[in-house]
Steps between C-alpha positions, in 0.01 A plus 500: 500500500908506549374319905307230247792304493564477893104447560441145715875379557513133655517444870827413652474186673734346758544103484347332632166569470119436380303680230113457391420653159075545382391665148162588494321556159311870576275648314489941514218484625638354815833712548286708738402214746882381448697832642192502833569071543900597528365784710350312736758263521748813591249584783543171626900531519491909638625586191396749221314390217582551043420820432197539225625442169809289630663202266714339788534509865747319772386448839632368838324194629720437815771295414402478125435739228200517276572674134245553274521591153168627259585356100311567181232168574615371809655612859710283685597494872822356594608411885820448609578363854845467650615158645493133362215228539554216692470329158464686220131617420380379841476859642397714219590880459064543423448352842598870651194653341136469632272222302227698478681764331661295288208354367320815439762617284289657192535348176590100354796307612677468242885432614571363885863369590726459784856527450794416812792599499749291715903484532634251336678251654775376244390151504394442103158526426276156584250439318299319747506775718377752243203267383365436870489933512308463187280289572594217299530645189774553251700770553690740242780736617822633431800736676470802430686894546861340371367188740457759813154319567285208330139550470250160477127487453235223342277778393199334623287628731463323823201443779518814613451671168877634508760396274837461639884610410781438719808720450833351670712836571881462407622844577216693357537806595175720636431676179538171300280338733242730436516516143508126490166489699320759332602308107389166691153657561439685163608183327199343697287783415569585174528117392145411641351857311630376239328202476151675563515533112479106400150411619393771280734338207344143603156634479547673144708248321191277384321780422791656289489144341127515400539811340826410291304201363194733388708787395700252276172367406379827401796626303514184307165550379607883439762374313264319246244755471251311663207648799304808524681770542260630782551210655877429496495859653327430765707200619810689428340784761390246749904331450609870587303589788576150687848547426500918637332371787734249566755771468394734696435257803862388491725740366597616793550156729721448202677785478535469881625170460762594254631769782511262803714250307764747416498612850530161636795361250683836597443477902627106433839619273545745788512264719841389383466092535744226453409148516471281783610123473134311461275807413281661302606892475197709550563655156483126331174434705368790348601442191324140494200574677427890515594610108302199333195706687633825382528394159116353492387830586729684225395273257128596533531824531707489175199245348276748621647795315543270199118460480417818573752605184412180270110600543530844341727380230170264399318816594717698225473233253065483563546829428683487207306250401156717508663802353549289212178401432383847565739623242291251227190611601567814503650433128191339427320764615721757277402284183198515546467873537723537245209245261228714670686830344483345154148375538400910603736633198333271236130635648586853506637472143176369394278707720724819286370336196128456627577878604584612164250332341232660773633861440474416126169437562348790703695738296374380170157515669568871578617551053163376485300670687705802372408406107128442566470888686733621186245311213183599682654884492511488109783323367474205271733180610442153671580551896550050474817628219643758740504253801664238244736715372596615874506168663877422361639781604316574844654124561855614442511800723317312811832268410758738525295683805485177677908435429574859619292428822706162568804686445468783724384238788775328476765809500342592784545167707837501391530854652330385810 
């Protein structure tokens, strides 16, 4: 960890000479069939190959040098090559490697420039000149290092797929040399990954906009009670899952994003400029072209999360809103129970006095049977008397017997 901070130091580089800079998109699966390409370029040279498991590797091509360097998405190779072009970019650094290998190179371009680095003459800085290395095109540029260099590029990306800086060398030493050329390059890099994130924000933004417009749509009519609730929660789950989706395939271009665009402002503050007469500095170019781009893709991955968070508040509030009308049914429910429960009381109290009356009536049957056995043994009275006379009070004790049985029930269900 403590040799973290000295991992992949920048070449030292002696002015004047020629650099070609490619970053390759890779995907793991292909880190393999990166480390045996470089291998077999090695072979070609008599020199020993990265070692499995390697994140950067120099070698010796001749006069020029070869680094490569293994990052979280992307590799780059950089190749420097002593000397000056007759004319600046007419004898590129790239030219020292074999086309074949070159083009085999696993993975997607996604980052190709040349950079020169020439003495500087002392004459000021003509604009005509500059243009006619660029093709044409307007230039932005600036002194930089305490005005121990000047860097210019038109950040376009001529015919031979390469984009182009020039460096004019002031009494840079070797070690700022190199540190200028390796910023130069990740600015190109890390500018162009960045901007891998906006076709994505392109392609969502009318989307994003169709499903504002129906999720207003549907939280209006939430608002005023109005659509099945079945149904507004279906739309509200469809809203949610387009929106996770949409999520989920971007999040990380725009996170991505986000950490290419700090990297590039920082490589472009350390860069020191000062303005030239009649130029753009490369930090106001970027700040009029690049963070526009930068801020479209920030801005929907912020509408994106705002979605995603403004669909389950309407979520909550369906919710809420069908708890509610649970709670009255369930009320309703409870009332009528609670009806039910007086309906059954008022039957069992008269069932009790149907009861009474049918205990008053077997038992009286059972005086009378007793009188009749009692007269037909001898004694003189009228068994239909004895059953009158009983009735009354055989009535009052099924009463009370009847009450004491309720009673003792209902201490007992207490108890319980």
């Amino acid at each position: 960890m403590a040799e973290e901070v000295h991992a992949r130091p920048p070449e030292t580089v002696a002015a004047p000479a020629r650099a070609s800079y490619v970053a390759v998109l890779i995907d793991a699966d292909d880190r393999a069939r990166e480390l045996a390409h470089l291998g077999a370029l090695c072979r070609r040279h008599g020199v020993a190959g990265p070692p499995a498991g390697a994140t950067h590797w120099r070698i010796s091509l001749g006069a020029g040098r070869l680094k490569w360097e293994r990052h979280g998405e992307f590799s780059g190779y950089l190749l420097i090559a002593p000397g000056a072009s007759p004319r600046p970019f007419a004898e590129p650094a790239v030219a020292l490697l074999p086309a074949d290998w070159l083009v085999a190179v696993p993975g997607r371009t996604i980052a190709a420039v040349h950079v020169d680095i020439v003495s500087r003459t002392g004459q000021a800085v003509d604009a005509a000149a500059l243009a006619e290395h660029f093709g044409g095109h307007a230039v932005a540029g600036s002194n930089i290092a305490e005005d121990a260099g000047a860097v210019f590029t038109d950040f376009c990306i001529h015919d031979d797929g390469f984009s182009r800086w020039l460096v004019l060398d002031n009494g840079l030493t070797q070690g700022q040399a190199g540190r200028t050329l390796q910023r130069l390059v990740e600015i190109e890099a890390y500018r162009l990954l960045t901007l891998l994130a906006l076709p994505i924000a392109r392609r969502q933004t009318p989307r994003m906009l169709d499903i504002e417009r129906e999720l207003a749509s549907l939280t209006d009519g939430l608002a005023q009670g109005q659509g099945d609730d079945e149904d507004l929660l279906h739309q509200l789950t469809r809203l949610a899952a387009e929106v996770e989706s949409g999520l989920a395939a971007s999040q990380f271009r725009f996170g991505a994003s986000r950490a290419y665009f700090e990297l590039v402002t920082r490589r472009i503050a350390e860069l020191r400029e000062s303005r030239l007469s009649g130029l753009q500095t490369i930090e106001e170019f970027m700040a009029r072209r690049f963070t526009p781009a930068v801020a479209t893709c920030n801005t929907a991955a912020q509408r994106l999360h705002g979605l995603s968070e403004r669909i389950a508040r309407a979520s909550s509030l369906l919710s809420t809103r069908v708890d509610i009308a649970r709670e009255r049914q369930n009320q309703a429910l409870l009332a009528s129970m609670d009806r039910r429960a007086r309906l059954q009381l008022r039957l069992q109290q008269t069932v009790e006095g149907l009861s009474v009356a049918a205990i008053v009536y077997y038992m009286a049957g059972l005086v009378g049977y007793l009188a009749k056995g009692v007269k037909a043994g001898g004694w003189r009275f009228e068994p239909d008397l004895v059953v009158g006379i009983a009735v009354p009070a055989l009535a009052v004790l099924a009463f009370f017997a009847v009450r004491r049985a309720r009673r003792h029930a209902a201490e007992r269900e207490k108890v319980n």
